[in-house]
C-alpha positions as CSV (number, residue, x, y, z in Angstrom):
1,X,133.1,157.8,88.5
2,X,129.8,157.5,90.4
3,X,128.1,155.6,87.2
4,X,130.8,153.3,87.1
5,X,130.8,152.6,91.2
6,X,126.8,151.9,90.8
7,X,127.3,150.0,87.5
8,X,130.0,147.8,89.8
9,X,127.6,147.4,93.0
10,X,124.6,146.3,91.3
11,X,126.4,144.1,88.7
12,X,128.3,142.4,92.0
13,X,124.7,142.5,93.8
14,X,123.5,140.5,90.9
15,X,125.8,137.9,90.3
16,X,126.1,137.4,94.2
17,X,122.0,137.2,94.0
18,X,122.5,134.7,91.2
19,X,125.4,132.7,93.1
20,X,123.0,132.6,96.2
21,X,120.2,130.8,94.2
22,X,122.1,128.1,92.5
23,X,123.9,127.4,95.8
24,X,120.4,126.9,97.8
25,X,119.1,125.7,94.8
26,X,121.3,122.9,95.4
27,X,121.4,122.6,99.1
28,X,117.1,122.0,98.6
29,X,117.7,119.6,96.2
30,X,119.7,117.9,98.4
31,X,117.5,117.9,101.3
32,X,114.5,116.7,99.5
33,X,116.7,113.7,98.3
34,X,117.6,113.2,101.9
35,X,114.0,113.6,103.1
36,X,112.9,110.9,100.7
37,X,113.6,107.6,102.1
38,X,115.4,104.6,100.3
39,X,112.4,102.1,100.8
40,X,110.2,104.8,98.7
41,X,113.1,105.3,96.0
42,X,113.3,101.6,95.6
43,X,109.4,101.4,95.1
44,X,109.4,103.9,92.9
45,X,112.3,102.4,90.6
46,X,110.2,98.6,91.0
47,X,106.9,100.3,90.0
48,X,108.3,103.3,87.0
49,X,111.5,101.6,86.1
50,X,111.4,98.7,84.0
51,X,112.3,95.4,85.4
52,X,114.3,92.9,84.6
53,X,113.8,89.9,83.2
54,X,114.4,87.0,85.2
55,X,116.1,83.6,84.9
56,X,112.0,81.8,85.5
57,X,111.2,84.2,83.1
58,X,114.2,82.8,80.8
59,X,113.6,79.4,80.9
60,X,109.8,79.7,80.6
61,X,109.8,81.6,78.0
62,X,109.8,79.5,75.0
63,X,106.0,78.1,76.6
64,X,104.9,81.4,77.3
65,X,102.5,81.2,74.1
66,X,101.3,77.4,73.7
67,X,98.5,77.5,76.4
68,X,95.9,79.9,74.5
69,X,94.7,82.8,76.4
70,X,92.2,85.7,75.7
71,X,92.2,89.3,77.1
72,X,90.2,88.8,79.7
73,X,91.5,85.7,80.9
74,X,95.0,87.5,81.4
75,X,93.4,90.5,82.8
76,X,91.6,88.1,85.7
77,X,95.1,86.4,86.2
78,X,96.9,89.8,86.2
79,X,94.4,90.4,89.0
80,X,94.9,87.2,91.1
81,X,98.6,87.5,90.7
82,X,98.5,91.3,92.2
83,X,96.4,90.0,94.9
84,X,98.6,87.4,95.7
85,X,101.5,89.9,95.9
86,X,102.8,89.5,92.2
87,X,102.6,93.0,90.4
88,X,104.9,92.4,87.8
89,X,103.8,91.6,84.0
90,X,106.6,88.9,83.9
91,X,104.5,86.8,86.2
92,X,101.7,86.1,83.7
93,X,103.8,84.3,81.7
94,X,105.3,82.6,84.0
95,X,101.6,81.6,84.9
96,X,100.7,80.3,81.9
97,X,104.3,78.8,81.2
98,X,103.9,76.5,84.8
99,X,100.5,75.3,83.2
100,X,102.3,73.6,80.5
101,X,105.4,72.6,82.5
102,X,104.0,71.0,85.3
103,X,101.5,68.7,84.1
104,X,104.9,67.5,81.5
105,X,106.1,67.2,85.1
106,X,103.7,64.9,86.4
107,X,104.1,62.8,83.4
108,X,107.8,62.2,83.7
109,X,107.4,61.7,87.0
110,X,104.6,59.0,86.5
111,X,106.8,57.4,83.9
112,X,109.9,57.3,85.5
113,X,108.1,55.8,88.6
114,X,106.4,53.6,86.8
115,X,103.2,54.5,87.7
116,X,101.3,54.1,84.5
117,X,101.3,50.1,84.8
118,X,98.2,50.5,86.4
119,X,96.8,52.1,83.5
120,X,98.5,54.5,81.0
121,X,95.7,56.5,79.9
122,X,93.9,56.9,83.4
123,X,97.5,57.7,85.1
124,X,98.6,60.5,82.3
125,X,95.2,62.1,81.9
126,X,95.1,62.7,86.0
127,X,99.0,63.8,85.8
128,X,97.8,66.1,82.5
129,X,94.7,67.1,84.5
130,X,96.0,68.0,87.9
131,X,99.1,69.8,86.5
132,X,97.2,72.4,84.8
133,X,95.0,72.6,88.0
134,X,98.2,73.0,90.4
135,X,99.1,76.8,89.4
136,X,95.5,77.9,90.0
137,X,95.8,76.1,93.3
138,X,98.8,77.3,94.4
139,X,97.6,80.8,93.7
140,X,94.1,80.8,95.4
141,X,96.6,79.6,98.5
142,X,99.1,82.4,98.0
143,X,96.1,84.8,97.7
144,X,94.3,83.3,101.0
145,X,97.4,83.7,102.8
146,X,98.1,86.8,102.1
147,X,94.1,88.2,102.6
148,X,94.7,86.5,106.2
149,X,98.0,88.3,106.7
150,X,96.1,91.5,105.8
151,X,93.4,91.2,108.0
152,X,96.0,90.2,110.9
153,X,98.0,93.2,110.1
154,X,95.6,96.1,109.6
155,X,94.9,96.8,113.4
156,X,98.3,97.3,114.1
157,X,98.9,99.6,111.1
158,X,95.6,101.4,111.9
159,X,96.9,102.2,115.5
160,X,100.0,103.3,114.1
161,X,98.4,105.8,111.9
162,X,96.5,107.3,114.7
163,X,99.3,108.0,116.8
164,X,101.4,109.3,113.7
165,X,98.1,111.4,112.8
166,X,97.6,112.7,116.3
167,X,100.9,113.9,116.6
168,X,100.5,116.0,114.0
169,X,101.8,114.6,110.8
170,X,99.7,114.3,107.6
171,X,97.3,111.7,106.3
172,X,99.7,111.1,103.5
173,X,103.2,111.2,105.6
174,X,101.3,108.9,108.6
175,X,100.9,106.3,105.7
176,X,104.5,106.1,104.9
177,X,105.8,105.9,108.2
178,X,103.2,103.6,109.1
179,X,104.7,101.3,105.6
180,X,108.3,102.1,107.1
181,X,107.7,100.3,110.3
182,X,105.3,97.4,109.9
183,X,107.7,96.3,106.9
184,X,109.3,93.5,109.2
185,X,106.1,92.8,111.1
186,X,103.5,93.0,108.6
187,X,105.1,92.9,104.9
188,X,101.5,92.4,103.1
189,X,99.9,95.8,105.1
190,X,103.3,97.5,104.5
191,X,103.2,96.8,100.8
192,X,99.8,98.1,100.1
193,X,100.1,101.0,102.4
194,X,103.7,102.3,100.6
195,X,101.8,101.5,97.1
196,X,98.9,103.8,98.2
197,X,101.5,106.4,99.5
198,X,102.8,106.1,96.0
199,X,100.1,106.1,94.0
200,X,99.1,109.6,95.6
201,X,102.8,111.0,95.1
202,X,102.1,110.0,91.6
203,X,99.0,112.7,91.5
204,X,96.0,109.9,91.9
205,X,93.5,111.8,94.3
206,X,93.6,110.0,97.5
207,X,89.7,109.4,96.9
208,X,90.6,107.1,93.7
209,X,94.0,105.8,95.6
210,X,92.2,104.5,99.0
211,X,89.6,102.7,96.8
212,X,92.0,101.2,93.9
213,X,93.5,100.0,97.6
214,X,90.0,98.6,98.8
215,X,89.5,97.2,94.9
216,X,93.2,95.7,94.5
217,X,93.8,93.4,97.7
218,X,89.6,92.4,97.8
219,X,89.7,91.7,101.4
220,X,86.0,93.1,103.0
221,X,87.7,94.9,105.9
222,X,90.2,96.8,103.8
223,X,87.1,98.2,101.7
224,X,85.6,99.8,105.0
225,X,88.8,100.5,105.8
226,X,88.8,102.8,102.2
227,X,85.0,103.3,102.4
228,X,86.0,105.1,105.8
229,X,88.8,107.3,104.9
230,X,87.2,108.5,101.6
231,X,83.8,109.6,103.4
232,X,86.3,111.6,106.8
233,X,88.3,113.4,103.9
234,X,84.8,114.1,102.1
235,X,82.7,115.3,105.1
236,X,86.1,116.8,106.9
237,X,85.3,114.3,110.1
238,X,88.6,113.6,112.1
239,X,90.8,110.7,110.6
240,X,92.3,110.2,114.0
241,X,89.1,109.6,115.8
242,X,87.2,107.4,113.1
243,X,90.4,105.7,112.4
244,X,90.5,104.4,116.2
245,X,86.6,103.9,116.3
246,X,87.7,101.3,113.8
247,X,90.2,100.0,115.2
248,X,88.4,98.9,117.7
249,X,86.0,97.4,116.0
250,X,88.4,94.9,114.1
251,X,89.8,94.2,117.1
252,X,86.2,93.3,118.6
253,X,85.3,91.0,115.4
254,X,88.9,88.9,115.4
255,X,87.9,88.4,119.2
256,X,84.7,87.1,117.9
257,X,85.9,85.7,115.3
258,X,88.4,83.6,117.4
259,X,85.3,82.5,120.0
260,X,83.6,81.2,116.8
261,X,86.5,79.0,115.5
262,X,87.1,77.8,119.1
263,X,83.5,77.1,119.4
264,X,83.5,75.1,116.5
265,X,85.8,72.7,117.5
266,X,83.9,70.6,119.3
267,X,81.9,69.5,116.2
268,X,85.3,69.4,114.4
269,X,86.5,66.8,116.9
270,X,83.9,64.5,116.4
271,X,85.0,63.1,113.2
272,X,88.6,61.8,114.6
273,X,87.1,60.8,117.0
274,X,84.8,58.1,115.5
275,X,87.6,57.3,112.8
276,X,90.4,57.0,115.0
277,X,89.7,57.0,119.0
278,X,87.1,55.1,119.3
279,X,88.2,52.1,117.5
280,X,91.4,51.4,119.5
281,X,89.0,51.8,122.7
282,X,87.0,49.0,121.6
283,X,89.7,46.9,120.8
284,X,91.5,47.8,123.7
285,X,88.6,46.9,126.1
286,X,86.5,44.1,123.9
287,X,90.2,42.4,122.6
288,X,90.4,40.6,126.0
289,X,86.5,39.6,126.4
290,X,86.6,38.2,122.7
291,X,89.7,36.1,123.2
292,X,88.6,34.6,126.2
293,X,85.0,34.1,124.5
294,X,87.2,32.3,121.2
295,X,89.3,30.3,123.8
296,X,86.1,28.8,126.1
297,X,83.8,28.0,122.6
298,X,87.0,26.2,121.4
299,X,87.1,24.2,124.7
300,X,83.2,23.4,124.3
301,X,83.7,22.1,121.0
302,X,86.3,20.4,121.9
């Protein structure tokens, strides 16, 4: 009777113990899922998942292989594209594709305005010409634009990641928070901060993460910015206090380099000036004096 009553305790004891962990199990599953936000799942499904084809992608596909291209030319593209903000593979071929499309552009356009009266092969070799150049244009904008936008935005998100550091959340967790809340402010700083957050949930070391950062967007004061960060994690300095120590500084040079743009307007002025201003001044002031002049030689000759 006693066997049996232990036999009946410790087999309930067990299955109760094995009840208790699947339950939990469950309820820490859940809470992780809740603790990861949807901005990071849908980053993670754009960056592991594989994307869809899109309707550019579609209609551009049947010129995605006339314009020749070698490995290296599509792995400097490929770069220029992520700088400019364009990760995904698809957009190489659009690339190439708009290389071949829009010069056939230009050339329907020049025909159907009528434009190569003035001279066919002059007209279509420009058209030709300048539509292959227009993508590579376009892109070196996009990729200015967005460099300017980074520059703009990385004092703010540095400030941020001081105050998140300070009040006592991780390196790693002040970067996503700081991604969370510059996404409507500063969407190119955002980006690149959730990617790095990313790349280090991945398992990159936060070493090769900060400079593939640094590397990837090629803007000189996200480099220090990585250069910075790698050396405080090295040496064990404070990220909070060199983190605001720079801060300041970019915040110094934009104020500097503000006074030297406003500085340089004057010279910049003195072009319209000559070419437009000046001009209607003299004909303003030396119209009347030369009519009258016209009107009494008329009068002597007369």
């Amino acid at each position: 009777m006693q066997l049996a009553l232990i036999a009946f305790i410790s087999g309930f004891i067990l299955i109760s113990s094995l009840g208790i962990l699947v339950f939990y199990r469950q309820v820490a599953l859940r809470r992780l899922s809740q603790m990861v936000s949807q901005t990071d799942a849908a980053s993670l499904l754009r960056i592991l998942a594989p994307t869809r084809t899109s309707k550019i992608e579609k209609l551009t596909k049947p010129f995605q292989k006339v314009v020749p291209r070698t490995t290296q030319d599509v792995s400097t593209v490929q770069k220029r594209l992520v700088r400019g903000g364009y990760r995904e593979a698809s957009y190489v071929n659009i690339f190439y594709s708009a290389k071949l499309l829009v010069p056939a552009l230009l050339c329907i356009i020049a025909t159907v305005t009528q434009l190569y009266l003035f001279g066919p092969l002059f007209v279509y070799a420009m058209a030709a010409g300048l539509g292959f150049l227009v993508p590579d244009f376009w892109l070196s904008n996009r990729i200015s634009a967005r460099q300017l936008n980074l520059r703009l935005g990385l004092p703010e998100a540095l400030d941020l990641i001081v105050i998140c550091v300070e009040a006592g959340l991780s390196m790693d967790k002040a970067v996503m928070r700081t991604s969370e809340e510059l996404r409507i402010s500063q969407p190119a700083i955002a980006d690149e901060l959730n990617l790095v957050y990313l790349e280090q949930r991945a398992g990159r070391p936060r070493a090769d993460a900060w400079r593939h950062f640094g590397e990837r967007t090629d803007v000189d004061t996200l480099r220090s910015l990585a250069s910075i960060i790698i050396q405080a994690d090295k040496f064990g300095t404070s990220i909070g206090k060199t983190l605001r120590a720079h801060s300041g500084t970019l915040r110094t040079r934009r104020r500097q380099d503000a006074e030297e743009q406003a500085a340089k307007t004057t010279v910049k002025l003195v072009f319209p000036l000559v070419l437009f201003i000046f001009p209607s001044l003299f004909v303003v002031t030396l119209g009347p004096l030369m009519i009258i002049m016209f009107e009494g030689f008329a009068k002597f000759l007369s």
